[in-house]
LODREN-178540 format. One record per atom (N, C-alpha, C): x, y, z; chain; residue in one letter; atom name. Coordinates in Angstrom, 3 decimals, padded with zeros to 6 digits. Layout:
N
        u        v        w kette rest atom
        X        Y        Z     A    A   CA
...
This chain:
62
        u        v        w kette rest atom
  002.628 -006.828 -003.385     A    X    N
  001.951 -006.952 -002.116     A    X   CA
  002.202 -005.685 -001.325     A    X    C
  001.038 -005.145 -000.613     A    X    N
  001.252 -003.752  000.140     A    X   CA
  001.484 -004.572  001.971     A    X    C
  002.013 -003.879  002.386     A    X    N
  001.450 -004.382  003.962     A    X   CA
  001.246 -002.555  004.358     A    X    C
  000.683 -002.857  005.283     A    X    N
  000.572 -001.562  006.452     A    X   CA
  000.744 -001.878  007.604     A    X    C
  000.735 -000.452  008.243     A    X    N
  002.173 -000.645  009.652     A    X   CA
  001.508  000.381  010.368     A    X    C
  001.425  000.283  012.027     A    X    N
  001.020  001.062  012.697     A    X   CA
  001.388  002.796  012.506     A    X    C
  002.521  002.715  012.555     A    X    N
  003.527  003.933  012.605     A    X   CA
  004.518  004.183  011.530     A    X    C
  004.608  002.532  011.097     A    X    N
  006.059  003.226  009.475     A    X   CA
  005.003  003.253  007.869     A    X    C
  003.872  003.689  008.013     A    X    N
  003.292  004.278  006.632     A    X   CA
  002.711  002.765  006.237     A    X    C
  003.416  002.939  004.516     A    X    N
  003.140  001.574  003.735     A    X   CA
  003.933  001.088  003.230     A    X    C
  004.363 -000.030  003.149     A    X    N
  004.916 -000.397  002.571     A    X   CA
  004.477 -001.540  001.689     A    X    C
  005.872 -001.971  000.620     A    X    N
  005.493 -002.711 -000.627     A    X   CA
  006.706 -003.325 -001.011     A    X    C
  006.196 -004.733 -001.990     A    X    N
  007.357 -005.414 -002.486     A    X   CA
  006.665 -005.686 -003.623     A    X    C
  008.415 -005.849 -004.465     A    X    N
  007.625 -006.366 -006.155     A    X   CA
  008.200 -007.534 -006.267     A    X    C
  008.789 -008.408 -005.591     A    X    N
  009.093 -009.376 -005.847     A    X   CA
  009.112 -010.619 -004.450     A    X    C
  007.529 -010.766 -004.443     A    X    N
  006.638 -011.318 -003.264     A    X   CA
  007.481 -012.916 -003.881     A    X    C
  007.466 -012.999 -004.682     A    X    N
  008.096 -014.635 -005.035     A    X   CA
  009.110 -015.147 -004.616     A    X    C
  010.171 -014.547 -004.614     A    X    N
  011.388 -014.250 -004.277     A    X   CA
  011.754 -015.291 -002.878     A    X    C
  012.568 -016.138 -002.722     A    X    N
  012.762 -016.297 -001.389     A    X   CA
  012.816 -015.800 -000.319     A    X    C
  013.377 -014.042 -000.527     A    X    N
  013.708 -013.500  000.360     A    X   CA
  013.542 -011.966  000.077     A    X    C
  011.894 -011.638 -000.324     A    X    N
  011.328 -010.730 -001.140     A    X   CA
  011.676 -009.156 -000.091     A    X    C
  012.081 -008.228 -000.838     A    X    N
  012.215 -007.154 -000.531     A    X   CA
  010.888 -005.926 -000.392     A    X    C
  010.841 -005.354  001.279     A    X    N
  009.747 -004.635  001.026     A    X   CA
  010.427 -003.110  001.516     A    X    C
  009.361 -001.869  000.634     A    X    N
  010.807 -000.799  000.768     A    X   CA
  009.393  000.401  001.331     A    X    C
  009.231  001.258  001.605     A    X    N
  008.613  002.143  002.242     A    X   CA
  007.738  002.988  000.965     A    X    C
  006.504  002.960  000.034     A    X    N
  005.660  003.991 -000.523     A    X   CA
  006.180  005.052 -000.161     A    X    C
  006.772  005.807 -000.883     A    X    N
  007.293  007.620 -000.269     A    X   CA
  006.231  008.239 -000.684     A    X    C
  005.450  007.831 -001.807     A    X    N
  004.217  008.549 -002.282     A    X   CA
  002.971  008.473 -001.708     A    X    C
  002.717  007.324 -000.360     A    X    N
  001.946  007.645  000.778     A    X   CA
  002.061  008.432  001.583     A    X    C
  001.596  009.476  001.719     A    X    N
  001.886  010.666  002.698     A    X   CA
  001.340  010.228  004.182     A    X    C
  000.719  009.346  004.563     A    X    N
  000.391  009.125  005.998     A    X   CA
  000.988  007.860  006.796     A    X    C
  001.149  007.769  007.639     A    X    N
  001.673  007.288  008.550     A    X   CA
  001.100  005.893  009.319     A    X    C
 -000.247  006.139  009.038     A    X    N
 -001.413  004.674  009.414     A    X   CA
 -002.394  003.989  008.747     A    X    C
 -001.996  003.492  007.793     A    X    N
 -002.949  003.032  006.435     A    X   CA
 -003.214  001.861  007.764     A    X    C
 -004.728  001.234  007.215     A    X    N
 -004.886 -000.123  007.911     A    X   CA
 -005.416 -001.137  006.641     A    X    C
 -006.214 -000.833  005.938     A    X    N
 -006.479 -001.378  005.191     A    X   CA
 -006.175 -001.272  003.402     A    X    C
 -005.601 -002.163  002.263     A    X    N
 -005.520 -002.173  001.108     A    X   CA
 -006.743 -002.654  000.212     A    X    C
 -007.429 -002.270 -000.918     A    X    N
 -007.847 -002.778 -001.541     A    X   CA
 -007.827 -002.596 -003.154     A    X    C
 -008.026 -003.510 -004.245     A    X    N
 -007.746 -003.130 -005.464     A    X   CA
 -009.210 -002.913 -005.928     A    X    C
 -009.283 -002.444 -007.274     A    X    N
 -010.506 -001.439 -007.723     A    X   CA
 -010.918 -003.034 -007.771     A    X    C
 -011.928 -003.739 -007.818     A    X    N
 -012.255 -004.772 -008.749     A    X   CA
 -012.612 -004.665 -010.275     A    X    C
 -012.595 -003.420 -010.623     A    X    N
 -012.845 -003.215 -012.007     A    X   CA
 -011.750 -002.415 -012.651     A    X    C
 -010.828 -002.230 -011.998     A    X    N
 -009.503 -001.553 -012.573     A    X   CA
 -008.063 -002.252 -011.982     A    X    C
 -007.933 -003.232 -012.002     A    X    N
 -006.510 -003.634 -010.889     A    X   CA
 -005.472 -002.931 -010.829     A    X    C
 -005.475 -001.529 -012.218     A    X    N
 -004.025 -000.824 -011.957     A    X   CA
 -004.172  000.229 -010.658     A    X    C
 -005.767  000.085 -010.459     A    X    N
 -006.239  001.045 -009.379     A    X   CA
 -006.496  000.536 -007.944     A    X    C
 -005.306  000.950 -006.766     A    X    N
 -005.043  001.051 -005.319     A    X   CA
 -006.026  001.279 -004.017     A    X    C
 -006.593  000.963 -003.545     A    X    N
 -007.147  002.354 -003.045     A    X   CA
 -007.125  002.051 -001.246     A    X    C
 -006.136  002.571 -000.493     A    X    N
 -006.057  002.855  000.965     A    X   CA
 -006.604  003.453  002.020     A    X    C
 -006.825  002.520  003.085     A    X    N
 -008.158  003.313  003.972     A    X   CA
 -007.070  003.457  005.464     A    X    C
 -007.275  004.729  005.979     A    X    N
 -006.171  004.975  006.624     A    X   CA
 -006.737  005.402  008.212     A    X    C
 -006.281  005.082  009.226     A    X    N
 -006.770  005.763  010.304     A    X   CA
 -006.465  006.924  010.858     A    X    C
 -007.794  007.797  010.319     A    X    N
 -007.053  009.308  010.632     A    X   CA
 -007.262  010.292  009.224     A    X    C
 -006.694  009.470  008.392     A    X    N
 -006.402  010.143  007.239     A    X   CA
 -006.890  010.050  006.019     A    X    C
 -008.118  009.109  006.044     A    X    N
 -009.428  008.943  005.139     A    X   CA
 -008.656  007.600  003.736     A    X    C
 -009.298  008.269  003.348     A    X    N
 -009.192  006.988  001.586     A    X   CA
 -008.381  007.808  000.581     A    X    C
 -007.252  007.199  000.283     A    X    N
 -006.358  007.634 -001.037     A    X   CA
 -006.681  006.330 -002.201     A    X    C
 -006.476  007.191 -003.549     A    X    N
 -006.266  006.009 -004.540     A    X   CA
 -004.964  006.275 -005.522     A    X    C
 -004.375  005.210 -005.804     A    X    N
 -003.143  005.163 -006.180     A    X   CA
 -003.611  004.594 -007.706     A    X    C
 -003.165  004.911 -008.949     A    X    N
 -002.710  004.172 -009.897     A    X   CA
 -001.350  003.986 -009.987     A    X    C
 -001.466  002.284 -011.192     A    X    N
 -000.363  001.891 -011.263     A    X   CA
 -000.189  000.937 -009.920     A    X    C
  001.096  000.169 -010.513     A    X    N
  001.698 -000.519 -009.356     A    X   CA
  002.953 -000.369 -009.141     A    X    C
């Protein structure tokens, strides 16, 4: 699961199941205001972040 954050970038957890799931900061997002996540619908290893300010990145992998 990704969340996004006004001011602390993106962040992510790999273990959303978890009772008490850990989420740790994307260092490989370089911007600061993602608002929106979405997955490729035709590739799920493929990311792709829409950011205010800072346009559309795509990430492979998870």
């Amino acid at each position: 699961m990704y969340v996004t954050t006004e001011r602390e970038g993106l962040w992510v957890t790999e273990n959303l199941d978890d009772d008490a799931p850990t989420f740790f900061r994307d260092e490989g997002y370089p911007f600061q205001q993602p608002v929106r996540v979405f997955w490729n619908p035709y590739d799920l290893d493929e990311v792709w972040t829409v950011s205010f300010g800072g346009g559309m990145r795509v990430k492979r992998g998870r």
